[in-house]
N, C-alpha and C positions, 0 to 999 in steps of 0.2 A: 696617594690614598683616594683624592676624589676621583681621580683616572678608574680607579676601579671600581668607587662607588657609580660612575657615570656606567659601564660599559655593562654593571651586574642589574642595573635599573633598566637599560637600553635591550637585554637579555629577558627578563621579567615581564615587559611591556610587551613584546614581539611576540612572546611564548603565547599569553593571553589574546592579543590581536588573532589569535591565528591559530585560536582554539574553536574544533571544530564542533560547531554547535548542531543537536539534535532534532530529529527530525521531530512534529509533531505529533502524536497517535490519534487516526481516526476509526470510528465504529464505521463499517459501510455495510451498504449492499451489492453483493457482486453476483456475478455472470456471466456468460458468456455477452457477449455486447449485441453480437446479431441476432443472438435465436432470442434471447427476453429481454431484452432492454431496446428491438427495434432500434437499432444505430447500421448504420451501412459501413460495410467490410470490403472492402476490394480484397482482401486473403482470404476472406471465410471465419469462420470460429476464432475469436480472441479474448481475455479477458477484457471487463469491464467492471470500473464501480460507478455506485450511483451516491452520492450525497448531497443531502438538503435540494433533492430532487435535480440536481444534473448529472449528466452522466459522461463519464471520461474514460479513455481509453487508458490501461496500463501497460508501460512501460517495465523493466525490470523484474517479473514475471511472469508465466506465458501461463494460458490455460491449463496446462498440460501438467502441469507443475502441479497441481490439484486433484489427481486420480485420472481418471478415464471420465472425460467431460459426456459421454454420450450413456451412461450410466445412468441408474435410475435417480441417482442422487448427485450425478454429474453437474458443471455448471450449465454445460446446453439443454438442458433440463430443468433445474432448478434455480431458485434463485438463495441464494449463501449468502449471512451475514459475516463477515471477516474483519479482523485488527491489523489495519496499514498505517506503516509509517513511510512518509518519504514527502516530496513536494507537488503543487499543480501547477503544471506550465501549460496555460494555454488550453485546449483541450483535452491535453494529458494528464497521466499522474506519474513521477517518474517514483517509483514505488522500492523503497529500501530493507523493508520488509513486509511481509503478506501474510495472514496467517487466516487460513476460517477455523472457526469457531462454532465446533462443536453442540450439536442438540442438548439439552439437560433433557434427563429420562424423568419423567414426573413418577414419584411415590406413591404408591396404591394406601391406598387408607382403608385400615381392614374396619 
């Protein structure tokens, strides 16, 4: 009986140790990194976010991934506020999810 209380406790603990914890959510500002955020590119056009005024290159999205960047509303155009999750290493963001976040249309008040 403790043989199994041991091994169902030793089962329990592991499961938990090695439960994969969630990324944090942050509000950013994104872009292309070279055309609006001034950061040098050796490829050219890549995403980038900017928070609490630094700016990182992302990982695990590509610009592209966001419409047609040369758009009027493109990221090499504009600048997008969007909801990432993932982590920063270093200069990076290695980014688990990305998401922009759409304009709210203001209500006309008659």
């Amino acid at each position: 009986m403790k043989n199994i209380l041991l091994i169902a406790t030793i089962l329990l603990l592991s499961t938990t140790l090695n439960a994969q914890k969630k990324d944090k959510t942050y509000k950013v500002l994104t872009a292309c990194g070279q055309c609006q955020f001034d950061m040098n590119s050796p490829t050219g056009c890549a995403l980038a976010i900017q928070l609490a005024g630094k700016k990182y290159w992302v990982d695990g999205s590509t610009i592209s991934d966001h419409g047609d960047e040369h758009a009027d509303d493109g990221l090499c155009k504009k600048v997008r506020k969007a909801k990432v999750q993932g982590t920063f290493k270093g200069k990076r963001f290695e980014s688990s999810s990305f998401v922009l976040i759409s304009k709210k249309k203001k209500k006309k008040k008659k």
